[in-house]
DORO-830921 format. One record per atom (N, C-alpha, C): residue number from 1; atom name; y, x, z. Coordinates in nm, 3 decimals, decimal comma, padded with zeros to 5 digits, always signed. Atoms other than C-alpha are relative to their C-alpha. Example, Ala and Ser with C-alpha at 12.3 -4.5 7.8 and 13.67 -1.06 7.14 Angstrom:
2
@n:1 atom:N yy:-00,119 xx:+00,089 zz:+00,000
@n:1 atom:CA yy:-00,450 xx:+01,230 zz:+00,780
@n:1 atom:C yy:+00,120 xx:+00,090 zz:+00,000
@n:2 atom:N yy:-00,119 xx:-00,082 zz:-00,006
@n:2 atom:CA yy:-00,106 xx:+01,367 zz:+00,714
@n:2 atom:C yy:+00,109 xx:-00,077 zz:+00,073
END
This chain:
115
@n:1 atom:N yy:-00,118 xx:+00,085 zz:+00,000
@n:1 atom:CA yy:+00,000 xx:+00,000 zz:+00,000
@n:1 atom:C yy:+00,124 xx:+00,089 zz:+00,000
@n:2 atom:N yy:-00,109 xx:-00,079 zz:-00,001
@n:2 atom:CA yy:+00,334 xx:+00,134 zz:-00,105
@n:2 atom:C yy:+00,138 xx:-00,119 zz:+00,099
@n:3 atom:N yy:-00,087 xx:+00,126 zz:-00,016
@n:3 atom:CA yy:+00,639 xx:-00,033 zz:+00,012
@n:3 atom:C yy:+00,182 xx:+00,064 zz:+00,056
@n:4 atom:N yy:-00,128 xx:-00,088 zz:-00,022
@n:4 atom:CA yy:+01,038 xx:+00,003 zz:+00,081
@n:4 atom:C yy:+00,083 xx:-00,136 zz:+00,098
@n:5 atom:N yy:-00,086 xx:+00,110 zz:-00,080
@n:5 atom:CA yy:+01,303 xx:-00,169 zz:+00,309
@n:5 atom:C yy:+00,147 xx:+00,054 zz:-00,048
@n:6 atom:N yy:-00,112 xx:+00,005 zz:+00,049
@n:6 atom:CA yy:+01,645 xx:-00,275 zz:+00,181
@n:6 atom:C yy:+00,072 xx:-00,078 zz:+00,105
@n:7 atom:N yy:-00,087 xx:+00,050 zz:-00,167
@n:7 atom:CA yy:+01,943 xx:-00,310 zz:+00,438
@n:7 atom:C yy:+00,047 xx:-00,093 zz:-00,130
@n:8 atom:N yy:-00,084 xx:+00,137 zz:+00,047
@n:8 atom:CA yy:+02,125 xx:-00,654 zz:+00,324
@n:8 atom:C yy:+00,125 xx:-00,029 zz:+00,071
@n:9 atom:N yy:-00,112 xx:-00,012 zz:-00,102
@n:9 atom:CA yy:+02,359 xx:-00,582 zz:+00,609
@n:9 atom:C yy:-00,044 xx:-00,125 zz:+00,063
@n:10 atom:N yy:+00,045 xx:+00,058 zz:-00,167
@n:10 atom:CA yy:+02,298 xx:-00,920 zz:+00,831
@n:10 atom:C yy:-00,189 xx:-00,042 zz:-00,028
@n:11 atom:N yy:+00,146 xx:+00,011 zz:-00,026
@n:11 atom:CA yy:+01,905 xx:-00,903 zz:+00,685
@n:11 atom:C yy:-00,022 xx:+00,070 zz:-00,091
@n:12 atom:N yy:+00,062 xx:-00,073 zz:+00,068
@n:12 atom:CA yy:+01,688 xx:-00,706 zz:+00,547
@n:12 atom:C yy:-00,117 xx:-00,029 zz:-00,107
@n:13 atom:N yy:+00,120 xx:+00,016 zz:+00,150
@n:13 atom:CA yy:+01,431 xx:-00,718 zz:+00,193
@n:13 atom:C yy:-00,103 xx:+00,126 zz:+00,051
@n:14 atom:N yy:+00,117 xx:-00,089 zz:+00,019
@n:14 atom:CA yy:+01,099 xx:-00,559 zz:+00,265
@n:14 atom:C yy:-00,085 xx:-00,018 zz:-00,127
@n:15 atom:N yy:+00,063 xx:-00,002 zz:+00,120
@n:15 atom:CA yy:+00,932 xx:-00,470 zz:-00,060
@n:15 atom:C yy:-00,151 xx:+00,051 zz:+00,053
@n:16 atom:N yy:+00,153 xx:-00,059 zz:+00,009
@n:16 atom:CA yy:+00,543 xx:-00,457 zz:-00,081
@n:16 atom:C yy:-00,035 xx:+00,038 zz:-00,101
@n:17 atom:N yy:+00,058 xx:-00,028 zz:+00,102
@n:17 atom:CA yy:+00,341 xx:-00,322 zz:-00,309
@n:17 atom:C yy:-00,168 xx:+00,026 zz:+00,012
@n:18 atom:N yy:+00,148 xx:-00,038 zz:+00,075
@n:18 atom:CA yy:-00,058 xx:-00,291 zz:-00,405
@n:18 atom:C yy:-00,096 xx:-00,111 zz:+00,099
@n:19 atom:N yy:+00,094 xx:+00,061 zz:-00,077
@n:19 atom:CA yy:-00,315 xx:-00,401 zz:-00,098
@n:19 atom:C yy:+00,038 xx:-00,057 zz:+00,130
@n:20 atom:N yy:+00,030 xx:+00,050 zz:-00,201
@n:20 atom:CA yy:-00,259 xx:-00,592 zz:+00,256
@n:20 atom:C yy:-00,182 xx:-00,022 zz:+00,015
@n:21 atom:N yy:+00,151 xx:+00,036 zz:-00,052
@n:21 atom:CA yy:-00,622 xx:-00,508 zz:+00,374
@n:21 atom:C yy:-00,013 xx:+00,072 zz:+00,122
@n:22 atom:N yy:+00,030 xx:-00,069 zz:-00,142
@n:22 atom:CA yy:-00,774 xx:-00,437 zz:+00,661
@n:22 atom:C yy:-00,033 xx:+00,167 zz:-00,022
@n:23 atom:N yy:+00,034 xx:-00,167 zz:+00,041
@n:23 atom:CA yy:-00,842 xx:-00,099 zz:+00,537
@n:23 atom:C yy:+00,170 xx:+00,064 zz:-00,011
@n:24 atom:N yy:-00,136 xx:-00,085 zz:-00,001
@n:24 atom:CA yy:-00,433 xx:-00,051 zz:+00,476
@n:24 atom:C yy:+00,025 xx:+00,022 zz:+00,126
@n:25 atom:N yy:-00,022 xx:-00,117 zz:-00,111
@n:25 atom:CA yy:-00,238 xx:+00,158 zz:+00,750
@n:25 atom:C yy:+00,098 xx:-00,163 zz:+00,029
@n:26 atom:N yy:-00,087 xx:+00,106 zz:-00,070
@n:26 atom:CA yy:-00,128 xx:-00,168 zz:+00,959
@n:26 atom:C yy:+00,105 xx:+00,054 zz:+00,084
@n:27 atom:N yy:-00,135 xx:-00,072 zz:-00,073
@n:27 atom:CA yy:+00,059 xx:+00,070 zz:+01,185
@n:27 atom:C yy:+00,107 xx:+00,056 zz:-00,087
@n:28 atom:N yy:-00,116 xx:-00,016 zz:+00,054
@n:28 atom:CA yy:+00,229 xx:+00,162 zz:+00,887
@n:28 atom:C yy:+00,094 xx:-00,109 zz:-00,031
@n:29 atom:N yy:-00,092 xx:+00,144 zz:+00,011
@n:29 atom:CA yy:+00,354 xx:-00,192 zz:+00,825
@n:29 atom:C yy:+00,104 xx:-00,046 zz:+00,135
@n:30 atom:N yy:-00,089 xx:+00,000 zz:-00,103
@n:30 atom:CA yy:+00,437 xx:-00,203 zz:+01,150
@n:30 atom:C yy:+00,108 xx:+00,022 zz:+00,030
@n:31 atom:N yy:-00,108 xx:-00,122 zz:-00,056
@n:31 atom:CA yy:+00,650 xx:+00,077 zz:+01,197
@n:31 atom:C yy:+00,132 xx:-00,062 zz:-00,175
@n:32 atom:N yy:-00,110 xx:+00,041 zz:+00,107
@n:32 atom:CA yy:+00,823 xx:-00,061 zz:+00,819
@n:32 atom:C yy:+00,075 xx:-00,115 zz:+00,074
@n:33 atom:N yy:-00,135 xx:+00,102 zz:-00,049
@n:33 atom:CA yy:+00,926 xx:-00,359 zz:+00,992
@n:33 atom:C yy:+00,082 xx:+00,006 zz:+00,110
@n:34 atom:N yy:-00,111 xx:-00,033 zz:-00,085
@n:34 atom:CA yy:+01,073 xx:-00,232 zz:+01,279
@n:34 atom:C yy:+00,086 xx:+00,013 zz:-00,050
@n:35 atom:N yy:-00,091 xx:-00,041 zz:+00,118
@n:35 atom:CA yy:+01,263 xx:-00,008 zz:+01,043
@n:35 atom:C yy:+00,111 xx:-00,139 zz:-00,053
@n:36 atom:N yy:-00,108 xx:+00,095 zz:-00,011
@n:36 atom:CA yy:+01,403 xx:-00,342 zz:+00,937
@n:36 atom:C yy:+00,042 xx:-00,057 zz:+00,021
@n:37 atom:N yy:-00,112 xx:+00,077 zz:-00,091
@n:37 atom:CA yy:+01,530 xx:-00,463 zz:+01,185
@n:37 atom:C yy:-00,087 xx:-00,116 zz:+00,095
@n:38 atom:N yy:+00,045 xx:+00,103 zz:-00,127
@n:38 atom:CA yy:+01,248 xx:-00,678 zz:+01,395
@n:38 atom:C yy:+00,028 xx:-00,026 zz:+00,109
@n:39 atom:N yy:-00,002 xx:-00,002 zz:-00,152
@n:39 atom:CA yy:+01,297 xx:-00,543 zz:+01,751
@n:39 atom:C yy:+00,177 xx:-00,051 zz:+00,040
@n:40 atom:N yy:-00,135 xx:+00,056 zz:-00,083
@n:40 atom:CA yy:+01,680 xx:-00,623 zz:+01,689
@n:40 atom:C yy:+00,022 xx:-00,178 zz:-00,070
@n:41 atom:N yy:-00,033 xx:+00,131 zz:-00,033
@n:41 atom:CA yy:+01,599 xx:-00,983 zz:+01,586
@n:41 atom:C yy:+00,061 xx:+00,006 zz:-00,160
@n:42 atom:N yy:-00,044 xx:+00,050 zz:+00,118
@n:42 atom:CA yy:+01,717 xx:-00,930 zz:+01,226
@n:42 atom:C yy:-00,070 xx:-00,081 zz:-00,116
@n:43 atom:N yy:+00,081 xx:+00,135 zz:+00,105
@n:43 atom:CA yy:+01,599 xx:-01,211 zz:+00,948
@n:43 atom:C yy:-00,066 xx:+00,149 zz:-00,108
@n:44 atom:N yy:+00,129 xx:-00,059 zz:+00,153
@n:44 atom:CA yy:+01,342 xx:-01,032 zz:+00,701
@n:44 atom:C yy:-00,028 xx:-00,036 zz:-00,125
@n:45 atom:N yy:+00,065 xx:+00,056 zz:+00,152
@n:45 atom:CA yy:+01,276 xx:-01,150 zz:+00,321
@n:45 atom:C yy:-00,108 xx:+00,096 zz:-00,011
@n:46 atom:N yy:+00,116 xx:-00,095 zz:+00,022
@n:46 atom:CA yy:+00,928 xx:-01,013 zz:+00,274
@n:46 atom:C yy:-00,014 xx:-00,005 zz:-00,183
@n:47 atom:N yy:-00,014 xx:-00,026 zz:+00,126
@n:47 atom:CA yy:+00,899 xx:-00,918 zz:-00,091
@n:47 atom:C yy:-00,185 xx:-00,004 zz:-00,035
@n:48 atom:N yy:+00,150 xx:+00,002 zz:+00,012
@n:48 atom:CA yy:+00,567 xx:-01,012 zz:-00,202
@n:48 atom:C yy:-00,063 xx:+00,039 zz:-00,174
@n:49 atom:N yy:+00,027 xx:-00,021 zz:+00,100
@n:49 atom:CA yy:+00,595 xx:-00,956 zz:-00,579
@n:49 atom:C yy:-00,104 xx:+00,127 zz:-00,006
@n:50 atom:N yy:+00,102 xx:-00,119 zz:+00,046
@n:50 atom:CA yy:+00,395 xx:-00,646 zz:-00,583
@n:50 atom:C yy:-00,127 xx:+00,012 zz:+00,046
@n:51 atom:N yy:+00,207 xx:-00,021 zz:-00,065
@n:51 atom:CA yy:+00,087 xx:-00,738 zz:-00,373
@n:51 atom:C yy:-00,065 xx:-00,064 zz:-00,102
@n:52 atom:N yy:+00,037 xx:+00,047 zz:+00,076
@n:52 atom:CA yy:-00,147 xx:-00,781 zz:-00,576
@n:52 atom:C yy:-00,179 xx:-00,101 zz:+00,084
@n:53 atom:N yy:+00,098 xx:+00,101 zz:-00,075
@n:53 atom:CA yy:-00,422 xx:-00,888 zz:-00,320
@n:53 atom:C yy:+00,019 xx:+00,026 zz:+00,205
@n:54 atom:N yy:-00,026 xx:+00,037 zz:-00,160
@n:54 atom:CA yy:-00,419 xx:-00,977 zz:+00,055
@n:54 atom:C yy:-00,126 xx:-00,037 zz:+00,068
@n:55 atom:N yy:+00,141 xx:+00,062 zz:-00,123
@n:55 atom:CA yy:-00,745 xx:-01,036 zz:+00,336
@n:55 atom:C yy:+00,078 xx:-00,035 zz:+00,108
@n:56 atom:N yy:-00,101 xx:+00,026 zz:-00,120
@n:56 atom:CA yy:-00,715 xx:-01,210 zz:+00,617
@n:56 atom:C yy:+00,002 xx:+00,084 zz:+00,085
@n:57 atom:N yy:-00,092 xx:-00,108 zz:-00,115
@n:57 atom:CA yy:-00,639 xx:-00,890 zz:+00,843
@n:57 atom:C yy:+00,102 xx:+00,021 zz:-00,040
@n:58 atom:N yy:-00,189 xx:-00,009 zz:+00,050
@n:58 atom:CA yy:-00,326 xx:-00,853 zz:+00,619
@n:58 atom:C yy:+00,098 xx:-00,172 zz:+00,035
@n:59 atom:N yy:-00,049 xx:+00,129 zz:-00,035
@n:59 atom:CA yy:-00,261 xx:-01,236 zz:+00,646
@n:59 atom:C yy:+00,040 xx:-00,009 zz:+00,153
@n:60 atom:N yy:+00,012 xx:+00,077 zz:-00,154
@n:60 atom:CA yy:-00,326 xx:-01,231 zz:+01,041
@n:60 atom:C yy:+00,134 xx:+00,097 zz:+00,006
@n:61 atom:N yy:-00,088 xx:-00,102 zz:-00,041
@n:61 atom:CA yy:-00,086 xx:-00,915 zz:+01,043
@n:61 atom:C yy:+00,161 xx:-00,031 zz:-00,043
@n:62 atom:N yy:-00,200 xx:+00,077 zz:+00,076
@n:62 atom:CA yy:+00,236 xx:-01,100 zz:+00,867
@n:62 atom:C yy:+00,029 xx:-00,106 zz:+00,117
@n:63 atom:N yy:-00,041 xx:+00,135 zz:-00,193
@n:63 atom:CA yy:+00,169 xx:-01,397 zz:+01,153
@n:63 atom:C yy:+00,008 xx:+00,062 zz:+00,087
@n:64 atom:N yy:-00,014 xx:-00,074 zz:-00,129
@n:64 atom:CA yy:+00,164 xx:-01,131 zz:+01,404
@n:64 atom:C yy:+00,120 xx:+00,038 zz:-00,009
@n:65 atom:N yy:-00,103 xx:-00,026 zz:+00,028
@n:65 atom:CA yy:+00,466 xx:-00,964 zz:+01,264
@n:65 atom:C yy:+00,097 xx:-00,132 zz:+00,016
@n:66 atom:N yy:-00,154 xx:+00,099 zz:-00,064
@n:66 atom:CA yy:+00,675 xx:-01,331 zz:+01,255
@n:66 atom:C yy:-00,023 xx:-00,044 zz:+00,139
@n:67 atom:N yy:-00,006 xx:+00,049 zz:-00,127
@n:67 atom:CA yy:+00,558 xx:-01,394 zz:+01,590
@n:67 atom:C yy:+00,112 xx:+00,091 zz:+00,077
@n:68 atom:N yy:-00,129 xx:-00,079 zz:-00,089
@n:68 atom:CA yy:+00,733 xx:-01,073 zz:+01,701
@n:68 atom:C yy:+00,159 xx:-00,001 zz:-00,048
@n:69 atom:N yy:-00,184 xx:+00,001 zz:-00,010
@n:69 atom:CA yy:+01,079 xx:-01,145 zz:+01,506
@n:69 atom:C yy:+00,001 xx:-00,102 zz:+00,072
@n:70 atom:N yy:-00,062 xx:+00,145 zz:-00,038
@n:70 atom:CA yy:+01,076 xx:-01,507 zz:+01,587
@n:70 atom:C yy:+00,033 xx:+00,022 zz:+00,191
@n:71 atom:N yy:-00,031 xx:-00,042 zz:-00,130
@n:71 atom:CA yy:+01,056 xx:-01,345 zz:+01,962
@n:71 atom:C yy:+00,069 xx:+00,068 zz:+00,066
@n:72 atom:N yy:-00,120 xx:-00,119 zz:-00,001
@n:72 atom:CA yy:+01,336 xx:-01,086 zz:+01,889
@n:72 atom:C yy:+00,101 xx:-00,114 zz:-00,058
@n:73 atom:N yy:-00,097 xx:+00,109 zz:+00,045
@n:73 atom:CA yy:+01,518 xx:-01,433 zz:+01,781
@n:73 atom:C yy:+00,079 xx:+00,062 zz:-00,157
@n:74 atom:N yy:+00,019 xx:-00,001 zz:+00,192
@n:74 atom:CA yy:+01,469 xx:-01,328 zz:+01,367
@n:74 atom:C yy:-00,086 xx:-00,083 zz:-00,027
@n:75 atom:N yy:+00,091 xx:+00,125 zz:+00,090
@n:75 atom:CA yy:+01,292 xx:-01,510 zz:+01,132
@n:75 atom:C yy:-00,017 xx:+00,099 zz:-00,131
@n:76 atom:N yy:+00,055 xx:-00,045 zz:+00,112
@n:76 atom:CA yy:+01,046 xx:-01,382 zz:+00,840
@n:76 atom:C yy:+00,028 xx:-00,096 zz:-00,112
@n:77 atom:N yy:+00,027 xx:+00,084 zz:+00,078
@n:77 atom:CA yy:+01,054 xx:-01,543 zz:+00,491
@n:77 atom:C yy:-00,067 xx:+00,054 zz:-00,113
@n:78 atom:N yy:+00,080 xx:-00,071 zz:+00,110
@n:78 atom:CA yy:+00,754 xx:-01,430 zz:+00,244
@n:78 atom:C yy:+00,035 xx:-00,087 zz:-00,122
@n:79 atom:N yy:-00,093 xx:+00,057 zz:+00,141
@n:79 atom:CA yy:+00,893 xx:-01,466 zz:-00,141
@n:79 atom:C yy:-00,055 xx:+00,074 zz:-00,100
@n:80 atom:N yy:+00,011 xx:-00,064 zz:+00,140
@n:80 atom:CA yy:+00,808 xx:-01,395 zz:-00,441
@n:80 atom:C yy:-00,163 xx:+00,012 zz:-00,042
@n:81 atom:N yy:+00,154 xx:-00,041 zz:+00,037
@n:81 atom:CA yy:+00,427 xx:-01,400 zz:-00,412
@n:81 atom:C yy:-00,085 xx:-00,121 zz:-00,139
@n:82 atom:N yy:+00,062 xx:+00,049 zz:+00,099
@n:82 atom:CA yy:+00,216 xx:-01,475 zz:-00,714
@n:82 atom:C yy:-00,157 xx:+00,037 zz:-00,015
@n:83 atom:N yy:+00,189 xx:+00,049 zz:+00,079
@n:83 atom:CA yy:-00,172 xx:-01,522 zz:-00,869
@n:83 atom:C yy:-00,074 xx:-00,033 zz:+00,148
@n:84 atom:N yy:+00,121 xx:+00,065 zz:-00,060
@n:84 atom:CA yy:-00,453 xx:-01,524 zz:-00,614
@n:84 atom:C yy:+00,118 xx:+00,023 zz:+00,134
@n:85 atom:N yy:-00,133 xx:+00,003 zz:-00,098
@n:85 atom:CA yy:-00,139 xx:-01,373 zz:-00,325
@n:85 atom:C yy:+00,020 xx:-00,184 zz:+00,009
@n:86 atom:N yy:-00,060 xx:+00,217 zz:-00,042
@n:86 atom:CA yy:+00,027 xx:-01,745 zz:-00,381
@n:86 atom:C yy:-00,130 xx:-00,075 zz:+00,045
@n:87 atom:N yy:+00,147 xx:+00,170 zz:+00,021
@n:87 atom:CA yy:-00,304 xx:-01,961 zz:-00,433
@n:87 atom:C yy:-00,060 xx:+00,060 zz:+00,205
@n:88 atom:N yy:+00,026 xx:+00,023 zz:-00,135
@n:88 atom:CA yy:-00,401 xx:-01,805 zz:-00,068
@n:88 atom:C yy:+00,079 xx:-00,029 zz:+00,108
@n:89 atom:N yy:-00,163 xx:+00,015 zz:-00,107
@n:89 atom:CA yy:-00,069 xx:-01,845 zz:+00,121
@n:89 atom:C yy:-00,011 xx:-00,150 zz:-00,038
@n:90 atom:N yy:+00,028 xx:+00,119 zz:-00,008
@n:90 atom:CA yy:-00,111 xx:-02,177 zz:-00,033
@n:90 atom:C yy:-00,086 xx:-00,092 zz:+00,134
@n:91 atom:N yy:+00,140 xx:+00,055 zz:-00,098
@n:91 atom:CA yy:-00,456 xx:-02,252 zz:+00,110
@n:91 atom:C yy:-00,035 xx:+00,013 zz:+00,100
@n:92 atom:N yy:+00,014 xx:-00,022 zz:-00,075
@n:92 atom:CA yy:-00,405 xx:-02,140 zz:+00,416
@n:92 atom:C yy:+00,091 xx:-00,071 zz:+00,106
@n:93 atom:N yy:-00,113 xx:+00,079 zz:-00,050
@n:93 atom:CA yy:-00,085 xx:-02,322 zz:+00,487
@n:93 atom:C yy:+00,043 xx:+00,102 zz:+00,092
@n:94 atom:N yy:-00,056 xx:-00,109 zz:-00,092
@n:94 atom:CA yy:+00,083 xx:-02,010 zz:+00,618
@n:94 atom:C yy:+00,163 xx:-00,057 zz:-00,044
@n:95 atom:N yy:-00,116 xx:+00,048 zz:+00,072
@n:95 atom:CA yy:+00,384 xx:-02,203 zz:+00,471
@n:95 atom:C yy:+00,079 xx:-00,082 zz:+00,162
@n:96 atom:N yy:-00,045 xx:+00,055 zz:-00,105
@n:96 atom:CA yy:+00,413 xx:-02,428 zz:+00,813
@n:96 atom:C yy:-00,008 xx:+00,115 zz:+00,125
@n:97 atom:N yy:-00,051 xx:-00,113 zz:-00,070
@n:97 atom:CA yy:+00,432 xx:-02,086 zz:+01,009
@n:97 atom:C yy:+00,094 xx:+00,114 zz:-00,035
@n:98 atom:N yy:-00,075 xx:-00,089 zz:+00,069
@n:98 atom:CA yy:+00,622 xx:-01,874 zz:+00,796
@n:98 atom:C yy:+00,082 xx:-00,086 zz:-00,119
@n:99 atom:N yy:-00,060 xx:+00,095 zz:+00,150
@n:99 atom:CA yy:+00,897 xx:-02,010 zz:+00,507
@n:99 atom:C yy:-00,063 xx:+00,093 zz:-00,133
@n:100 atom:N yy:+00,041 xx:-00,043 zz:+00,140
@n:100 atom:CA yy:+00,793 xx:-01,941 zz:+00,174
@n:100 atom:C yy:+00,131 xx:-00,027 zz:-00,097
@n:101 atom:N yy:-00,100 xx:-00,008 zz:+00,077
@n:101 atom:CA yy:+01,040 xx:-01,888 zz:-00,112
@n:101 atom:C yy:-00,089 xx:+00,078 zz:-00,115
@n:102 atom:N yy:+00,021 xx:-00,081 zz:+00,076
@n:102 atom:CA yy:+00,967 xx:-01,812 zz:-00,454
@n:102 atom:C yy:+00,024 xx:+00,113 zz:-00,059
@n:103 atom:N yy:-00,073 xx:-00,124 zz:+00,058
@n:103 atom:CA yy:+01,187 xx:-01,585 zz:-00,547
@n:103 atom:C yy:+00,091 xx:+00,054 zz:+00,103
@n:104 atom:N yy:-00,054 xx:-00,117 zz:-00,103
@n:104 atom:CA yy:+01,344 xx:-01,289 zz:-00,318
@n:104 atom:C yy:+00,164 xx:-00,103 zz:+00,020
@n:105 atom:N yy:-00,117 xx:+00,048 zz:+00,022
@n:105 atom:CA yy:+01,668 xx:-01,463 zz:-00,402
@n:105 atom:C yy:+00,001 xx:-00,138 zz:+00,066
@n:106 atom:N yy:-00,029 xx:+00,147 zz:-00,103
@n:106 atom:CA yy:+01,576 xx:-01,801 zz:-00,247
@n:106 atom:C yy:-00,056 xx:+00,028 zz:+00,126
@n:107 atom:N yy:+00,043 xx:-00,013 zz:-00,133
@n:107 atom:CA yy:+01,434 xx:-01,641 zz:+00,016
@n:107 atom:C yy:+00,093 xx:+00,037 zz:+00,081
@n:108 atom:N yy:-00,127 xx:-00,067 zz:-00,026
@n:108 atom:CA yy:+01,777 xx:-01,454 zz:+00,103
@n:108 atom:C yy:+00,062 xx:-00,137 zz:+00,026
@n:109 atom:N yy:-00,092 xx:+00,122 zz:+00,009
@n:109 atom:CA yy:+01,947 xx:-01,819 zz:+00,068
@n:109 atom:C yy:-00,087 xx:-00,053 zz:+00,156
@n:110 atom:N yy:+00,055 xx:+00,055 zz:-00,152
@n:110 atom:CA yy:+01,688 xx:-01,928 zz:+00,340
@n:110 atom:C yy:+00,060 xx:+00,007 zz:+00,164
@n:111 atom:N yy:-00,054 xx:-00,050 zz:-00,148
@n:111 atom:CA yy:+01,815 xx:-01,692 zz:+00,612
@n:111 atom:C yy:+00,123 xx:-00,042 zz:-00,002
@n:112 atom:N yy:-00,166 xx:-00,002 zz:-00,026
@n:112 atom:CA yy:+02,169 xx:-01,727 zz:+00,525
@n:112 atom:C yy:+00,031 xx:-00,169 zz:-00,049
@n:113 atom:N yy:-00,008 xx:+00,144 zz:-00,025
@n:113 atom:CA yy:+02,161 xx:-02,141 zz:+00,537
@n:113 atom:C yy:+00,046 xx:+00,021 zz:+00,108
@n:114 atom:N yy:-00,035 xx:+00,033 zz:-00,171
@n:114 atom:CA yy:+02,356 xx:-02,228 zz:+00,851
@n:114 atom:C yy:-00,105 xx:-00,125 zz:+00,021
@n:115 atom:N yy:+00,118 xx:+00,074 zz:-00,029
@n:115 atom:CA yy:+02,106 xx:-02,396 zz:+01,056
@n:115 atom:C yy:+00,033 xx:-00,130 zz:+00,060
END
């Protein structure tokens, strides 16, 4: 898994790229989202265009991750995901724990809605 974090100034774009598996370096995901901004509570757009596949240890590890912004009073929003990525975020209804957005760009509109 490659991946990059983009400051947005009041939130941040995490870009993924290749595998969320239980075999990827979860402590490296980890340590990316600190990086942008979890522990201080900042909103996240997760960038999903580049995964190309996901298990559920990568799935359980994105609900673990919004548990800890939503507890640093941030909020995740996974965007942009496509082929078998979407059809399982679908089927799993990770949609009523996490927002979904298709595109990075409506996912950005998400956080910055006054609530």
């Amino acid at each position: 898994m490659n991946s990059s974090v983009e400051d947005r100034g009041p939130f941040s774009v995490v870009h993924l790229h290749g595998r969320i598996t239980i075999e990827s370096d979860m402590v490296l995901l980890e340590t990316l989202f600190d990086h942008a901004g979890i522990p201080e509570g900042k909103p996240i757009v997760v960038d999903l265009s580049g995964v190309n596949f996901i298990d559920s240890a990568g799935l359980g590890e994105l609900v673990a991750l919004n548990r800890r912004a939503v507890a640093a009073g941030g909020k995740l929003v996974l965007a942009a995901a496509r082929g078998k990525v979407k059809d399982l975020l679908e089927l799993t209804q990770i949609g009523q724990l996490i927002p979904l957005a298709p595109t990075t760009i409506e996912g950005e509109e998400i956080l910055t809605r006054p609530a």
